[in-house]
DSSP file (Angstrom, degrees, kcal/mol; ACC not computed):
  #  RESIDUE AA STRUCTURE BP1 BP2  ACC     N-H-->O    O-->H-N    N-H-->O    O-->H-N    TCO  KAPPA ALPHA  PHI   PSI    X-CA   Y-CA   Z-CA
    1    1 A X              0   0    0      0, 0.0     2,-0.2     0, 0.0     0, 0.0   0.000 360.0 360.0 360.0 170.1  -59.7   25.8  -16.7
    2    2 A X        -     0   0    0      4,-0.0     4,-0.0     3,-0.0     0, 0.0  -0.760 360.0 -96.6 164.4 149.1  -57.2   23.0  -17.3
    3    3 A X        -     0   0    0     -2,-0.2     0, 0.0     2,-0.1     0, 0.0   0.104  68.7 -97.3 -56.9  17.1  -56.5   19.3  -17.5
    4    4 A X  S    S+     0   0    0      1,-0.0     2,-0.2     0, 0.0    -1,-0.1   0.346 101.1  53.1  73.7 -11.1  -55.3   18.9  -13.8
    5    5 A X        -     0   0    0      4,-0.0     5,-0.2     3,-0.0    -2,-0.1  -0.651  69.3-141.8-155.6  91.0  -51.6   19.1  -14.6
    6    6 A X    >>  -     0   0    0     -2,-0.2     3,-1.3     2,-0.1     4,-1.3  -0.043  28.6-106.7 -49.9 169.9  -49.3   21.3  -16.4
    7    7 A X  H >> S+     0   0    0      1,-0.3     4,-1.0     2,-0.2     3,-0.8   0.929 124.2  44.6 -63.2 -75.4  -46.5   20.9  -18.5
    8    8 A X  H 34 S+     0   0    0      1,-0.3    -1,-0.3     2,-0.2     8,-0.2   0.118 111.1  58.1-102.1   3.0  -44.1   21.9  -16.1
    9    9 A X  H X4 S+     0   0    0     -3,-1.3     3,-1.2    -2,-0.4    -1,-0.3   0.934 108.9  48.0 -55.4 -84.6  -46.0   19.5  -13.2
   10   10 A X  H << S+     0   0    0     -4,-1.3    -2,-0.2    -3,-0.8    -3,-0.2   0.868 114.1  44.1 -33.8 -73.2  -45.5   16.3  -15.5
   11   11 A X  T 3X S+     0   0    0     -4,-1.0     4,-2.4    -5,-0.2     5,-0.4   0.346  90.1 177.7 -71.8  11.5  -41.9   17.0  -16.1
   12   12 A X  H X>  -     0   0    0     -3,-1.2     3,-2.3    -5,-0.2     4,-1.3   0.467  62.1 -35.0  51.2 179.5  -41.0   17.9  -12.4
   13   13 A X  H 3> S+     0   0    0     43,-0.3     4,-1.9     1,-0.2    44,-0.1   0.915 135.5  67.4 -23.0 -73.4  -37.6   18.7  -11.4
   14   14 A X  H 3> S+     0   0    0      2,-0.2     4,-1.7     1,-0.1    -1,-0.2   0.545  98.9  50.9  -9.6 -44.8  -36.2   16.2  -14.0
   15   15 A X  H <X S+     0   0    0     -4,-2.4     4,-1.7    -3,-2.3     5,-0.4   0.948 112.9  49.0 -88.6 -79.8  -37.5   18.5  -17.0
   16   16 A X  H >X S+     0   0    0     -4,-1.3     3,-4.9    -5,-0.4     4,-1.6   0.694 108.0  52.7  -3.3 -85.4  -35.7   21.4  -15.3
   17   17 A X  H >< S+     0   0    0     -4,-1.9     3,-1.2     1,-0.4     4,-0.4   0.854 113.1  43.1 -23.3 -69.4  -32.6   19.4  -14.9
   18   18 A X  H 3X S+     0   0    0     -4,-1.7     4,-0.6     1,-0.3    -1,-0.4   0.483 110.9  55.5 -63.7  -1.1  -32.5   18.5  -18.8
   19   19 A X  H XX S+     0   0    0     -3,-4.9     4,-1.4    -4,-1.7     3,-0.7   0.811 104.1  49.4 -98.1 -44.7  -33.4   22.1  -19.8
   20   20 A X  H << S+     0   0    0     -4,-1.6     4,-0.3    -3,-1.2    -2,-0.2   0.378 115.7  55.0 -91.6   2.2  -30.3   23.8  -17.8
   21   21 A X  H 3> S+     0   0    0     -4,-0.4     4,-1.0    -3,-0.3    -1,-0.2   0.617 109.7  42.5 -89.0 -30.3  -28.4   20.6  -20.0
   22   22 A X  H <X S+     0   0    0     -3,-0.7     4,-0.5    -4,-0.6    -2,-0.3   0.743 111.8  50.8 -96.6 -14.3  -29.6   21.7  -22.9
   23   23 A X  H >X S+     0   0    0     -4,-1.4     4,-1.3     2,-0.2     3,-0.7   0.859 111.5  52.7 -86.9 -34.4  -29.0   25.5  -22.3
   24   24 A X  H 3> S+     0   0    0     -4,-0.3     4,-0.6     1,-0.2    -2,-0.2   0.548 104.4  53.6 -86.7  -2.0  -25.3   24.6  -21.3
   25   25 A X  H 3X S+     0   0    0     -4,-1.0     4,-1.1    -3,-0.2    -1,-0.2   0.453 106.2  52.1 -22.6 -39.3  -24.9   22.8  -24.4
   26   26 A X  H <X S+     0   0    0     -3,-0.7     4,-1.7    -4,-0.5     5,-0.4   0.739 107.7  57.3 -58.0 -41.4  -26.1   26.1  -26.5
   27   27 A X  H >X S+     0   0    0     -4,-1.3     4,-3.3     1,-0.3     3,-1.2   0.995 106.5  43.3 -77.4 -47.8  -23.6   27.9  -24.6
   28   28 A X  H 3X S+     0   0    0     -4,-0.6     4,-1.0     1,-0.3    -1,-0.3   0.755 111.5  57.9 -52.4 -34.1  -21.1   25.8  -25.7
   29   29 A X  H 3< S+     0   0    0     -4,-1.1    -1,-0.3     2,-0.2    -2,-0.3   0.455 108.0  45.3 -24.7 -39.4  -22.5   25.8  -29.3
   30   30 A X  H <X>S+     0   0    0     -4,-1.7     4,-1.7    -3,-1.2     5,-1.6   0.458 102.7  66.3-118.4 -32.0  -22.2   29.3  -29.6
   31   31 A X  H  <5S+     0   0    0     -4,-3.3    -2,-0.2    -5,-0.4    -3,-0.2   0.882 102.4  48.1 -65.3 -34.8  -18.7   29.4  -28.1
   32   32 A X  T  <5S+     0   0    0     -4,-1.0    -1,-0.2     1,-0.2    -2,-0.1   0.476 108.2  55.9 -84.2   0.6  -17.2   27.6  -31.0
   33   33 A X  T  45S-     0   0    0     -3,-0.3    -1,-0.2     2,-0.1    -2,-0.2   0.683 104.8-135.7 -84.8 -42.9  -19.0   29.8  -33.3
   34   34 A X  T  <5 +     0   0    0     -4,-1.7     2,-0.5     1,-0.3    -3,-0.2   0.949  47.9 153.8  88.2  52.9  -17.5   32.3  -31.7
   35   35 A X      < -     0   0    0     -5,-1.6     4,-0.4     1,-0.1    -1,-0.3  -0.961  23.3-173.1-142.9  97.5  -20.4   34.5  -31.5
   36   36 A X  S  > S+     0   0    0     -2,-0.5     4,-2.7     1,-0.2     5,-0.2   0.683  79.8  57.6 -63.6 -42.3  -20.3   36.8  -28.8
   37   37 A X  H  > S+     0   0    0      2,-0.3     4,-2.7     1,-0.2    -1,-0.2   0.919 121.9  29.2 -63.9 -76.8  -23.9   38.3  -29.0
   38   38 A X  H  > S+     0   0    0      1,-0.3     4,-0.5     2,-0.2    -2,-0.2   0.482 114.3  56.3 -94.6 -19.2  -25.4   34.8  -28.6
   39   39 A X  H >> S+     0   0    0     -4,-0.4     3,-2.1    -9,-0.2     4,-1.8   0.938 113.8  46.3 -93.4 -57.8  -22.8   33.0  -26.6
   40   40 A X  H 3X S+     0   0    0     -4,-2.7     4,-1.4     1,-0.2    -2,-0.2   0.889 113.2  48.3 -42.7 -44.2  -23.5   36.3  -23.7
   41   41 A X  H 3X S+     0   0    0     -4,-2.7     4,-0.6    -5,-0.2    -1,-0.2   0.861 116.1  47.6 -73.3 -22.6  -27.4   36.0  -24.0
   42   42 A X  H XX S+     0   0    0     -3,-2.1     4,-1.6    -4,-0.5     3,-1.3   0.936 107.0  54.4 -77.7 -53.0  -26.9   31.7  -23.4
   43   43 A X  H 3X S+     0   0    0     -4,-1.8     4,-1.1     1,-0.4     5,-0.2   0.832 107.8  44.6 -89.5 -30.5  -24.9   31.9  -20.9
   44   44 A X  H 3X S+     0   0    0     -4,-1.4     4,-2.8     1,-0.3    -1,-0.4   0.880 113.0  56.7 -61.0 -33.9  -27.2   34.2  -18.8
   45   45 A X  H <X S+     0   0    0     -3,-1.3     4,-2.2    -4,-0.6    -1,-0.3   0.755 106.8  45.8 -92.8 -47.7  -29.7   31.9  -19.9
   46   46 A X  H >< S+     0   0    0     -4,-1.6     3,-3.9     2,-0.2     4,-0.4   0.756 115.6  46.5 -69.1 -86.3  -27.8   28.6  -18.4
   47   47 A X  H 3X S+     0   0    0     -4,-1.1     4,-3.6     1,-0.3     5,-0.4   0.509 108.8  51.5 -67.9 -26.1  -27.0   30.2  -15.1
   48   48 A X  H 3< S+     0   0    0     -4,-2.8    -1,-0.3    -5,-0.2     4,-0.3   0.799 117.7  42.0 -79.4  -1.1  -30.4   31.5  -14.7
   49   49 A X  T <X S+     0   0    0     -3,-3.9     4,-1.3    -4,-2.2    -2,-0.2   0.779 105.5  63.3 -47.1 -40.9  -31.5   27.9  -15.4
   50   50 A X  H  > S+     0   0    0     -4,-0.4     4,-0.9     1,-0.3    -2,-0.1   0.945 111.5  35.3 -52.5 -59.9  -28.8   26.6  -13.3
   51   51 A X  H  X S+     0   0    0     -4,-3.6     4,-0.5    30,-0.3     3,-0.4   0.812 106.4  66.4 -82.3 -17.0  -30.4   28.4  -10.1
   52   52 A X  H >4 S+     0   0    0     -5,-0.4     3,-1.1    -4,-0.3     4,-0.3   0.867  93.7  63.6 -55.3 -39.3  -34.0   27.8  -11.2
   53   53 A X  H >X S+     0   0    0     -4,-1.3     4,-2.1     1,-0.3     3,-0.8   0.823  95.4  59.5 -46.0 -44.6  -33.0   24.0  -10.6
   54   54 A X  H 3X S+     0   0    0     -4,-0.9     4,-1.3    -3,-0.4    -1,-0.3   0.636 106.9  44.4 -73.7 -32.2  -32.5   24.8   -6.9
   55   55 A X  H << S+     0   0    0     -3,-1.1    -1,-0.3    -4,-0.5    -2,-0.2   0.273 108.2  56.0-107.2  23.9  -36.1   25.9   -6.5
   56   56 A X  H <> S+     0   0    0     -3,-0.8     4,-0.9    -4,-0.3     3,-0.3   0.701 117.2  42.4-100.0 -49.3  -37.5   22.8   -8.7
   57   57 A X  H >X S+     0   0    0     -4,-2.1     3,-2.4     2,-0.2     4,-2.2   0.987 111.8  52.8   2.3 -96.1  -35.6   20.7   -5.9
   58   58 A X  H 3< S+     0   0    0     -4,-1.3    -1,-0.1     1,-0.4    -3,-0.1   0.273 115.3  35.0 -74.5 -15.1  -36.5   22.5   -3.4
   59   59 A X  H 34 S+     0   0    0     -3,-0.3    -1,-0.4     2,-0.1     3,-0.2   0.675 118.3  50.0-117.4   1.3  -39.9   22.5   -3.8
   60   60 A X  H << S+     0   0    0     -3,-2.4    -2,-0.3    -4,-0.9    -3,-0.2   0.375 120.4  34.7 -87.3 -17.1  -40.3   18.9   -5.3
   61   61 A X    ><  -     0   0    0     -4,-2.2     3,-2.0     1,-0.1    -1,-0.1  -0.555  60.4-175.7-158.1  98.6  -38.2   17.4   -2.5
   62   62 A X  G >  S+     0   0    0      1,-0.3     3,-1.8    -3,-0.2     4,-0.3   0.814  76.5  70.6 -53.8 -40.7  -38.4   18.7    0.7
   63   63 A X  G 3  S+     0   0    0      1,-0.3    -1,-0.3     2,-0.1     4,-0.1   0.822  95.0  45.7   8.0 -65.1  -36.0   16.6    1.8
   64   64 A X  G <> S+     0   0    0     -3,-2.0     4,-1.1    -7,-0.1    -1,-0.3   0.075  78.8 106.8-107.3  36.1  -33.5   17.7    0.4
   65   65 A X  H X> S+     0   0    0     -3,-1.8     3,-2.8     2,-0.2     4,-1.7   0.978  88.3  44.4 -81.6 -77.7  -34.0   21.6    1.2
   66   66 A X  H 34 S+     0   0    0     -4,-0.3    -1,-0.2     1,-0.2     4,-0.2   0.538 111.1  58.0 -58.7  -2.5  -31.2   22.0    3.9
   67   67 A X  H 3> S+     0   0    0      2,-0.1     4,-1.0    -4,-0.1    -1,-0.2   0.869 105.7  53.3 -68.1 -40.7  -28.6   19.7    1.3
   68   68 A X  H <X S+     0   0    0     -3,-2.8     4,-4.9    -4,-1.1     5,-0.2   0.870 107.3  51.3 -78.1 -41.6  -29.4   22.5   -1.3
   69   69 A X  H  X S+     0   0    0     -4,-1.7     4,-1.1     1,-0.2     5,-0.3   0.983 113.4  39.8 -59.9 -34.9  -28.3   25.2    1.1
   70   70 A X  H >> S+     0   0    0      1,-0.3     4,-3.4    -4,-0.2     3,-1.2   0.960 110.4  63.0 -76.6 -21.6  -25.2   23.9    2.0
   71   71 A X  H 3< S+     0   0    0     -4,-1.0    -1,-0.3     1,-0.2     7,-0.2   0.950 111.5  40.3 -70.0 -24.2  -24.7   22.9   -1.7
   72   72 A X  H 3< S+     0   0    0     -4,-4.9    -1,-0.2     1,-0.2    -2,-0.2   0.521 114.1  49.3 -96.9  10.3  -24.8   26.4   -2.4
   73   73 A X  H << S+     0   0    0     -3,-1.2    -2,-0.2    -4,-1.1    -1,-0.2   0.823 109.0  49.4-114.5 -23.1  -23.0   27.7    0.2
   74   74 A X  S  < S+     0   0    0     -4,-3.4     2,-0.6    -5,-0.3    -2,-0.1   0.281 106.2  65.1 -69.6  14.3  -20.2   25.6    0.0
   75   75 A X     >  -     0   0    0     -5,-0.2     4,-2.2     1,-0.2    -1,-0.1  -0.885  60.8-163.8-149.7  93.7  -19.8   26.1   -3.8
   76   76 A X  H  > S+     0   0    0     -2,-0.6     4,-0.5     1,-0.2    -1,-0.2   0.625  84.7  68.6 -97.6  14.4  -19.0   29.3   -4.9
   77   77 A X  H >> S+     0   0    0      2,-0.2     4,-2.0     3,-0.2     3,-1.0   0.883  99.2  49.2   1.6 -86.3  -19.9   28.5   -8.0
   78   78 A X  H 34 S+     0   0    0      1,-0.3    -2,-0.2     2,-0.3     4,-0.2   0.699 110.2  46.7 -35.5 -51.4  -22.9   28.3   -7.1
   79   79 A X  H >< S+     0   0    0     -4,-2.2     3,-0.5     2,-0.2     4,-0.5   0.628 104.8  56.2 -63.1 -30.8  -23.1   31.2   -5.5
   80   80 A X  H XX S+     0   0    0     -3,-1.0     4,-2.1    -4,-0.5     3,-1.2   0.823 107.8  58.1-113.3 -45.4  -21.5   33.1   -7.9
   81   81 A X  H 3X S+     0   0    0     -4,-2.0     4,-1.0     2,-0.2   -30,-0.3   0.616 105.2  50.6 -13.4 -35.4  -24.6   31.6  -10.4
   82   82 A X  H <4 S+     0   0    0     -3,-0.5     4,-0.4     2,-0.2    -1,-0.2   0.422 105.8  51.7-116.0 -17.1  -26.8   32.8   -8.4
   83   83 A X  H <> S+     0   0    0     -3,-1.2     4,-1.8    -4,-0.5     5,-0.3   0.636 110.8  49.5 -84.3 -29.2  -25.4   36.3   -8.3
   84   84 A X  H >X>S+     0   0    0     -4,-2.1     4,-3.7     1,-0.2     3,-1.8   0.945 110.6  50.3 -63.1 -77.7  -25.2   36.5  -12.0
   85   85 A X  H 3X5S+     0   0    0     -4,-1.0     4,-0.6     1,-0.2    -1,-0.2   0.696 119.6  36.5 -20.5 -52.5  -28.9   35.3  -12.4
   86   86 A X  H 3>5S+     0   0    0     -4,-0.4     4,-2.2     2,-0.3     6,-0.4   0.596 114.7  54.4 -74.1 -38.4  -30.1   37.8  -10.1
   87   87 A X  H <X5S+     0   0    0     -3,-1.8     4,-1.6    -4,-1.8    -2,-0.2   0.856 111.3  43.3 -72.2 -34.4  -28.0   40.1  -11.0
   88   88 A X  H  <5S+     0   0    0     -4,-3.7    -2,-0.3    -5,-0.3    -1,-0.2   0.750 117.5  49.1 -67.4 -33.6  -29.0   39.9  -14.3
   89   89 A X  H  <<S+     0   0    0     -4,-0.6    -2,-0.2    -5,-0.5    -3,-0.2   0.992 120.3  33.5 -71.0 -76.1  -32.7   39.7  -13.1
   90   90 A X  H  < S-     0   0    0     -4,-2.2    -2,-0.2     2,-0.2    -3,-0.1   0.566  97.3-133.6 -50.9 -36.8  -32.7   42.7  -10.8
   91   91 A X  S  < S+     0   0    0     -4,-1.6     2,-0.3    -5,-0.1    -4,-0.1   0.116  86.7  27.2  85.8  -9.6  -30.4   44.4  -12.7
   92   92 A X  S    S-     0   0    0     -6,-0.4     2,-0.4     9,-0.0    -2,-0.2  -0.760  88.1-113.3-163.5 166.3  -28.1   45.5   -9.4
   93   93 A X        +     0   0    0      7,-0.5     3,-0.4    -2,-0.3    -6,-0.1  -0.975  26.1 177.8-100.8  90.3  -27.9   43.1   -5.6
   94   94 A X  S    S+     0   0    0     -2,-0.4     2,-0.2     1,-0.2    -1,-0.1   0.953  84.1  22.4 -46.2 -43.6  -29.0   44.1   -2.6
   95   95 A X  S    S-     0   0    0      5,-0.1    -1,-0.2     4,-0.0     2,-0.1  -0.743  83.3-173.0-133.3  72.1  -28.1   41.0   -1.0
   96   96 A X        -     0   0    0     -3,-0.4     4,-0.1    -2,-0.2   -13,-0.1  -0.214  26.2-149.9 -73.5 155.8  -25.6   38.9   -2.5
   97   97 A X  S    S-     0   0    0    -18,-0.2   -18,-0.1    -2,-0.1   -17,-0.1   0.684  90.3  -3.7-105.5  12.0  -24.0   35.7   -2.3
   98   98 A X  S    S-     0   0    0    -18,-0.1   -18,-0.1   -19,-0.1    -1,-0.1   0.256 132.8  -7.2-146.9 -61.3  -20.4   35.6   -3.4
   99   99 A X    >   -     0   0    0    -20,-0.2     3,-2.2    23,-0.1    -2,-0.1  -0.576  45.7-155.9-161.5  93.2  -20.1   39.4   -4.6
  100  100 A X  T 3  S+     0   0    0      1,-0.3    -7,-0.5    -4,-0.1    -3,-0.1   0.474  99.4  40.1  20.0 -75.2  -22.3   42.2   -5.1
  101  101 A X  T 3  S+     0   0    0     -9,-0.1     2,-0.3    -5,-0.0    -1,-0.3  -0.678  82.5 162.0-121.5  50.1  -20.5   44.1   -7.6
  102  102 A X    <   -     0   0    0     -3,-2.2     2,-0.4    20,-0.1    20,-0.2  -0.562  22.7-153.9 -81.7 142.6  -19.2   40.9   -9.8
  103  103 A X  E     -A  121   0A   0     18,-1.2    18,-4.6    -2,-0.3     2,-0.4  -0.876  14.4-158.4-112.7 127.9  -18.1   41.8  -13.2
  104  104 A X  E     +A  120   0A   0     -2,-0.4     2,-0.3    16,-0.2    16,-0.2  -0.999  31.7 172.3-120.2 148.8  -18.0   39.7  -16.6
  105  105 A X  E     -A  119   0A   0     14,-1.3    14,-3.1    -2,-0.4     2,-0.8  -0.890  38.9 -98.1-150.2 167.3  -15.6   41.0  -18.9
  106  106 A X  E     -A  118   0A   0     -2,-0.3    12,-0.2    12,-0.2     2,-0.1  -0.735  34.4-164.3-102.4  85.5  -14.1   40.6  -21.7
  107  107 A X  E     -A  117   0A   0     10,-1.7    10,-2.6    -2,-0.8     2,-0.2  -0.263  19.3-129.4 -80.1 137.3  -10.4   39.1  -21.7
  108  108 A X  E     +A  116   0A   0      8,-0.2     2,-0.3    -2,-0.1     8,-0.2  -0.455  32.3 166.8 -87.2 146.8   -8.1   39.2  -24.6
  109  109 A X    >   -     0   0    0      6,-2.2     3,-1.9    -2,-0.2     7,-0.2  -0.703  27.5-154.6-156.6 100.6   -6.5   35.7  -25.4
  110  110 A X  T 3  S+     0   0    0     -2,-0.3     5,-0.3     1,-0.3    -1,-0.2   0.833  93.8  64.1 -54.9 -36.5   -4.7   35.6  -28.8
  111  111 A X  T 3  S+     0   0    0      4,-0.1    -1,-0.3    -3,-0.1    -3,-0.0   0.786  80.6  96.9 -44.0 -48.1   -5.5   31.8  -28.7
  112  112 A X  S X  S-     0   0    0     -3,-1.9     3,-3.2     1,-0.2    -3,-0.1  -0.190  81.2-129.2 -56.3 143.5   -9.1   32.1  -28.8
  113  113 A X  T 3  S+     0   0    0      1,-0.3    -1,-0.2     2,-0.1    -2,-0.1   0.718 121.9  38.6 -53.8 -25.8  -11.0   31.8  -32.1
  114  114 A X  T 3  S-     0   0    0      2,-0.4    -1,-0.3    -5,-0.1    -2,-0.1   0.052 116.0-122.2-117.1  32.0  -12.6   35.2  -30.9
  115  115 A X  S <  S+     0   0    0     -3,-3.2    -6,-2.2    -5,-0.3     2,-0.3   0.670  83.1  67.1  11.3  36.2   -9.2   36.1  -29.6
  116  116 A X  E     -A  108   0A   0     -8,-0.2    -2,-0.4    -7,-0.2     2,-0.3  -0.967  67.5-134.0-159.3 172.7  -10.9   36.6  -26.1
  117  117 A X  E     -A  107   0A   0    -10,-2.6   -10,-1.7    -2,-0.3     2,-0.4  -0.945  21.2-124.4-113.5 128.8  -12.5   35.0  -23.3
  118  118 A X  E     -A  106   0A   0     -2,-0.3    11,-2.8   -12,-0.2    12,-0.4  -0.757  39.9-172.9 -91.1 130.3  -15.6   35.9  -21.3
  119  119 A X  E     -AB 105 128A   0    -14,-3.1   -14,-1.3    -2,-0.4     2,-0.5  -0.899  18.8-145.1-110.5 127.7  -14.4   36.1  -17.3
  120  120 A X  E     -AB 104 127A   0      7,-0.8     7,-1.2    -2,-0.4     2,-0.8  -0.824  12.2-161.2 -83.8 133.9  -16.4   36.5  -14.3
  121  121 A X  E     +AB 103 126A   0    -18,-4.6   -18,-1.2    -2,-0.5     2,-0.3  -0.923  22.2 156.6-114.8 140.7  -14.7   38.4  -11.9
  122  122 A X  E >   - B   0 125A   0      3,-2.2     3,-1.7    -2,-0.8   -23,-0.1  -0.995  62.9 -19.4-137.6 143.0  -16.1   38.0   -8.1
  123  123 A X  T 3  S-     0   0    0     -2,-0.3     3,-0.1     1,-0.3   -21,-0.1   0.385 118.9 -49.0  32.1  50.9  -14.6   38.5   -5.1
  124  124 A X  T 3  S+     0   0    0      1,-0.1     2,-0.3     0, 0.0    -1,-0.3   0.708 119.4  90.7  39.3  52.7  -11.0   38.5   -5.8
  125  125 A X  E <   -B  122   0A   0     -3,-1.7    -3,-2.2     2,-0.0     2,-0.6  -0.970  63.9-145.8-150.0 139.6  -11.2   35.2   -7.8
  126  126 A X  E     -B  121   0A   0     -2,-0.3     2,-0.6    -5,-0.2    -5,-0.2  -0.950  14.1-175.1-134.1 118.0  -11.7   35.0  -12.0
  127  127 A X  E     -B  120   0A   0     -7,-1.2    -7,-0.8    -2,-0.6     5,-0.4  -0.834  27.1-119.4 -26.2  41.8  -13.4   32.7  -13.5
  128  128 A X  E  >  -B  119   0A   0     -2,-0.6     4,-1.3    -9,-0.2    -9,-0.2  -0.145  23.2-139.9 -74.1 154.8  -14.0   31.9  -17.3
  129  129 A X  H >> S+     0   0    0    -11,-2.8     4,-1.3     2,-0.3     3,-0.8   0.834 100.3  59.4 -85.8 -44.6  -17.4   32.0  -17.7
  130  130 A X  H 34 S+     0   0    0    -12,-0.4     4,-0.3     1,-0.3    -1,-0.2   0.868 113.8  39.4 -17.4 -59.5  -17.2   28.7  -20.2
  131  131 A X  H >> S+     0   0    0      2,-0.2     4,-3.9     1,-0.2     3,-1.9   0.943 110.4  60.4 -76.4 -30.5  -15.6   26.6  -17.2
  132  132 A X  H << S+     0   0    0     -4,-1.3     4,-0.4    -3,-0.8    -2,-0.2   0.876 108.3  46.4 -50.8 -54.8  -18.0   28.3  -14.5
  133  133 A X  T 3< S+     0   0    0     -4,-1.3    -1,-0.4     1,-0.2    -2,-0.2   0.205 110.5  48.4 -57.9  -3.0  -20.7   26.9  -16.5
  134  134 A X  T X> S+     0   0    0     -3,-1.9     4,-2.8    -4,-0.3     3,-0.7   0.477 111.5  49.8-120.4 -45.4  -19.3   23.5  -16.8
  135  135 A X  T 3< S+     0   0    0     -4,-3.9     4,-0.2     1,-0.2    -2,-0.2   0.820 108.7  55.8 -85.1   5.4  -18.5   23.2  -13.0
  136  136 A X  T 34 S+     0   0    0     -4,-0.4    -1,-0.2     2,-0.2     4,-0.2   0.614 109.3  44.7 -76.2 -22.2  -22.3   24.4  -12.1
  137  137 A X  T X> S+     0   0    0     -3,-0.7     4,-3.5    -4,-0.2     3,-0.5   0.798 116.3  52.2 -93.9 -22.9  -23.6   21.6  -14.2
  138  138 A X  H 3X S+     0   0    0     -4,-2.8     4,-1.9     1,-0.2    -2,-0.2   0.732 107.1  46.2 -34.8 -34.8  -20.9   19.3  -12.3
  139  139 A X  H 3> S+     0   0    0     -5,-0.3     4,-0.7     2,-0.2    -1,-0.2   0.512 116.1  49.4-103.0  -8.5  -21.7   20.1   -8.8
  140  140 A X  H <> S+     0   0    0     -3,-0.5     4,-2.1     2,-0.2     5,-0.3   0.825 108.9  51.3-111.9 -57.3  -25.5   19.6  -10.0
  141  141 A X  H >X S+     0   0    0     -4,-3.5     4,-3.7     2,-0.2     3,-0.6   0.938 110.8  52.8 -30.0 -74.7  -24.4   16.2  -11.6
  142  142 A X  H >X S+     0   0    0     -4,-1.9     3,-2.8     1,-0.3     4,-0.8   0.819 114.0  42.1 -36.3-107.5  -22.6   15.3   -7.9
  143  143 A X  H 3X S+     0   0    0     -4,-0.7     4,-0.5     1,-0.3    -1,-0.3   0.466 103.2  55.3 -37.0 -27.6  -25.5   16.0   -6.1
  144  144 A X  H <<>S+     0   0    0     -4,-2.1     5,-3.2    -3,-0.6    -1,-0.3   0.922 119.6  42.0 -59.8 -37.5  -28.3   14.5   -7.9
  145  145 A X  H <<5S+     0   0    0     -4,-3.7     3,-0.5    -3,-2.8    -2,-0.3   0.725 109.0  57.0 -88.9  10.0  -26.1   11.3   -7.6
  146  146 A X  H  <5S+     0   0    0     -4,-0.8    -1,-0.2     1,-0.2    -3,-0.1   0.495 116.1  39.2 -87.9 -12.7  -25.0   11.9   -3.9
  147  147 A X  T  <5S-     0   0    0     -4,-0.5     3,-0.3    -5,-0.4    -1,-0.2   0.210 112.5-120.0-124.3  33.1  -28.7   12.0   -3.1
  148  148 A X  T   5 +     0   0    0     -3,-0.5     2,-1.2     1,-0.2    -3,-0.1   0.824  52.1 166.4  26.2  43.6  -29.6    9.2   -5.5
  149  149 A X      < -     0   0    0     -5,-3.2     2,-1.0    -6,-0.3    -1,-0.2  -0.625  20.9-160.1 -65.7  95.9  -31.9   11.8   -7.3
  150  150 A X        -     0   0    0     -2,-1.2     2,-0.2    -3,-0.3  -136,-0.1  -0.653   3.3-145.8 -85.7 101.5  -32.6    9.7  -10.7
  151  151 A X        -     0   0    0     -2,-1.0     5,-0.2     1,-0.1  -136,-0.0  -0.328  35.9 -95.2 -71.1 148.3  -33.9   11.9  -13.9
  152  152 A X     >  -     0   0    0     -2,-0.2     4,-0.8     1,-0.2     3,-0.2  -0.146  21.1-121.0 -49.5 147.8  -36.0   10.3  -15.8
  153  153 A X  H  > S+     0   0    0      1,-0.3     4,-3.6     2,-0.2     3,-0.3   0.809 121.6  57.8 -43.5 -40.5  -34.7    8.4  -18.9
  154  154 A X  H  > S+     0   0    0      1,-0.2     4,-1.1     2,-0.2    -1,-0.3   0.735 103.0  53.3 -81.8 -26.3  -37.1   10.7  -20.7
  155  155 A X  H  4 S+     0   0    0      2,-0.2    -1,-0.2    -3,-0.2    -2,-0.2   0.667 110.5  49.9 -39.3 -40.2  -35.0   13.7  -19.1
  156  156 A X  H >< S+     0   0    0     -4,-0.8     3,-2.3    -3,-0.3    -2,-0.2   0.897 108.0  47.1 -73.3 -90.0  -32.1   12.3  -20.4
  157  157 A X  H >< S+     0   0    0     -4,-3.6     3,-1.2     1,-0.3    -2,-0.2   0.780  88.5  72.5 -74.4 -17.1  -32.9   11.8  -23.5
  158  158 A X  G >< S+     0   0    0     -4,-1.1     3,-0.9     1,-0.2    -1,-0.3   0.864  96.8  69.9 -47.4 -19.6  -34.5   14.8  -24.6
  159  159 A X  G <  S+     0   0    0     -3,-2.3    -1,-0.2     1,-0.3    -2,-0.2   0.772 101.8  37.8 -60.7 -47.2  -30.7   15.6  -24.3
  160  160 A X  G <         0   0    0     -3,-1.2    -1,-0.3     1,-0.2    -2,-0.1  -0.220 360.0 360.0-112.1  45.4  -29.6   13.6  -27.2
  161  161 A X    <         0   0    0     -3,-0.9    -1,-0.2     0, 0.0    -2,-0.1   0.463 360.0 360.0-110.1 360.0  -32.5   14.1  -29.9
């Protein structure tokens, strides 16, 4: 039984979008607490939003299917998003897209309020996991407006209540 439409029908992509805003918002929340526990469990939490976005896309506008590959193969970011998520899912990679055997670890950095930093390391390139997350909701910013994707107002603002 049902009413003909589900939640997640009625907020489309858009709702996606704004949910993987508001989880990378949390993450940031919980970094300035400085609460490792909570800031580790968010961030898994954004990226596997992050790549959930890509199949809310992808199956709400066919269109844009072969934009999304390249957006994620040119962006290893992205890719490296999409190995965390997965990795995280699966628990190990068969198949991966950046690196396999990517590590996040925990770097000391007397500056920080939790005198460290959480790093991804992938494929001879490191990351903090903070900025990783900020340039996956960038490159998701860029493309929604390179493809004059508009979220709803109501998308939006669920952002700021």
């Amino acid at each position: 039984m049902g009413i003909g439409m589900t939640l997640q029908q009625v907020e489309g992509w858009e709702g996606q979008y704004a949910r993987m805003l508001r989880w990378h918002e949390r993450v940031g929340l919980a970094a300035r607490e400085a609460r490792y526990e909570d800031e580790m469990d968010f961030v898994l939490v954004f990226f596997q939003q992050a790549l959930h976005l890509r199949d809310w896309i992808h199956d709400a506008l066919p269109d844009a299917r072969s934009d999304l590959e390249i957006l994620f193969r040119d962006n290893v970011e992205l890719g490296i998003c999409r190995d965390i998520a997965n990795g995280y899912k699966h628990m190990s990679l068969s198949r991966a897209s950046v690196d396999q055997a990517f590590s996040i670890v925990f770097e000391y950095n007397p500056l920080s309020p939790a005198k460290g930093d959480m790093v991804v390391l992938a494929a001879g390139h490191k990351f903090e996991l903070l900025d990783l997350a900020g340039r996956c909701v960038a490159l998701w910013r860029e493309f929604v407006e390179s493809k004059q994707l508009k979220p709803s107002s109501a998308a939006i603002n669920s952002l700021h209540k």
